[in-house]
C-alpha positions, 0 to 999 in steps of 0.5 A, a space after each residue: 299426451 299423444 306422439 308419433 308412432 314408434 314402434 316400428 321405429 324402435 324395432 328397425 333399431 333394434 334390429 339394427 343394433 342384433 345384426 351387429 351383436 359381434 360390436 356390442 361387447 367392445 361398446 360396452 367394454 369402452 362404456 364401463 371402463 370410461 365410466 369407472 373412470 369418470 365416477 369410480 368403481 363402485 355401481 352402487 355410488 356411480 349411476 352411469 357405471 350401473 347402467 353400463 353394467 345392467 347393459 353387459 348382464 342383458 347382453 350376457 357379458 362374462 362378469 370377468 369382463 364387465 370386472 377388468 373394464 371397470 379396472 382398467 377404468 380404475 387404473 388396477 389394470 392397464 388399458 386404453 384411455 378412451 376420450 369421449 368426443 361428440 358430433 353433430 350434423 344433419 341427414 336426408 331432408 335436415 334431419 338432426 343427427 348426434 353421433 356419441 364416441 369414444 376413442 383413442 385417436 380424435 384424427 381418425 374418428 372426425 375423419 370416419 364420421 365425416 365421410 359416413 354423413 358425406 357418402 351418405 348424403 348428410 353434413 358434418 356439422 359445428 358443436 352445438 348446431 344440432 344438440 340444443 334441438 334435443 333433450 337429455 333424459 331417461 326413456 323408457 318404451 312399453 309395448 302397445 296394449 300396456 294399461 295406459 292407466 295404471 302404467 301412468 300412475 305408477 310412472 309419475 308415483 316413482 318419479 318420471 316427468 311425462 308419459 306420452 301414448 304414441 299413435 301405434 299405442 306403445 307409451 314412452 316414459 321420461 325422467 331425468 337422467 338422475 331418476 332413471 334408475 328409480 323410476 326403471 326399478 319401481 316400474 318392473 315391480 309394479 309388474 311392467 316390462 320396458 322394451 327399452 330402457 335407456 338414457 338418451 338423447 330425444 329430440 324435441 320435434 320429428 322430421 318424418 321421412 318416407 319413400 327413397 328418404 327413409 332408406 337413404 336415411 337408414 343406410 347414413 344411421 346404419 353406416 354411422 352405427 357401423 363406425 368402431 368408434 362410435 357409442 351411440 347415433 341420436 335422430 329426429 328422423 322419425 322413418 313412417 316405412 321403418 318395418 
């Protein structure tokens, strides 16, 4: 099945997402305390505590951090309660955006993102204008000159729901949330590497935007990434001059 080009995509994000390394650490403090919370303190039986603790060790976290998140979350150690709050809305030329956060104070986090879509040329919009455009599921992003075939039959022996080979020849693995812990492990010892791996918000179709869109549209994602509150911003933008 064939996609739009993602790579340069995936490594404008990432790339994003270095040069604020100095908020990975508080994103990922939030994200492990508040899933410890939801689902207790044992990675073994809570999915999304796993996940968040995989994050921390690729990020090379203290473990002494990644232990006082996950008790803070428990409640052994006292700490913030975060909430978890999600807002959708539209950038440049319609594009849908989602913007995941966690926070302490609801006024104050409405209020930043508000004005990060206003200033940027984009729209706050109602709960569920935008979300049900996108489906929630494990990805996984495998760089182009992976063996498409053997990467296929291994993705779909281990669980995953569809493999999709982009136009540049990167390859997209999806499952379900529930599976992705599965279908990650079994793909690395098959012998194959992800460049990203993640459970994510993808979103059913693209909006492709060139030119002075694509950079309006990179300067609304990167002032929403910016935001202290914010966990994670999903698009259908698709930026073709990312690079």
């Amino acid at each position: 099945m064939a996609g739009h080009s993602k790579w340069a995509n995936i490594q404008h994000r990432k790339g994003r997402q270095d040069a604020k390394r100095g908020k990975v650490f508080t994103k990922l403090i939030k994200e492990i305390t508040v899933a410890a919370r939801m689902g207790g303190g044992d990675a073994n039986f809570n999915p999304r505590l796993r996940l968040a603790i995989d994050k921390a060790k690729a990020e090379n976290m203290p473990g002494d951090n990644v232990k006082n998140a996950v008790k803070r979350g428990t409640g052994e150690l006292e700490g913030v309660n975060y909430e978890e709050i999600r807002y959708e809305g539209y950038g440049i030329a319609g594009a849908s955006v989602i913007v995941d956060c966690m926070t302490d104070n609801r006024v104050r986090t409405v209020s930043e993102v508000r004005h990060a879509f206003a200033k940027h040329g984009g729209n706050l919009g109602t709960d569920g204008s935008v979300a049900f455009m996108f489906k929630h599921c494990g990805l996984l992003l495998f760089s182009p000159g992976t063996d498409e075939g053997k990467l296929m039959d291994a993705a779909l022996e281990a669980g995953a729901e569809d493999v999709v080979t982009s136009d540049d020849g990167s390859i997209e693995v999806l499952c379900s949330p529930g599976d992705f812990h599965a279908v990650s492990e079994a793909l690395t010892k098959a012998g194959f590497k992800a460049e990203l791996a993640e459970i994510t918000m993808k979103p059913d179709a693209e909006t492709v935007l060139t030119g002075d869109d694509a950079a309006k549209m990179h300067k609304l994602l990167d002032a929403l990434e910016s935001l202290d509150d914010v966990q994670e911003v999903y698009t259908s933008a698709v930026m073709d001059d990312a690079a």
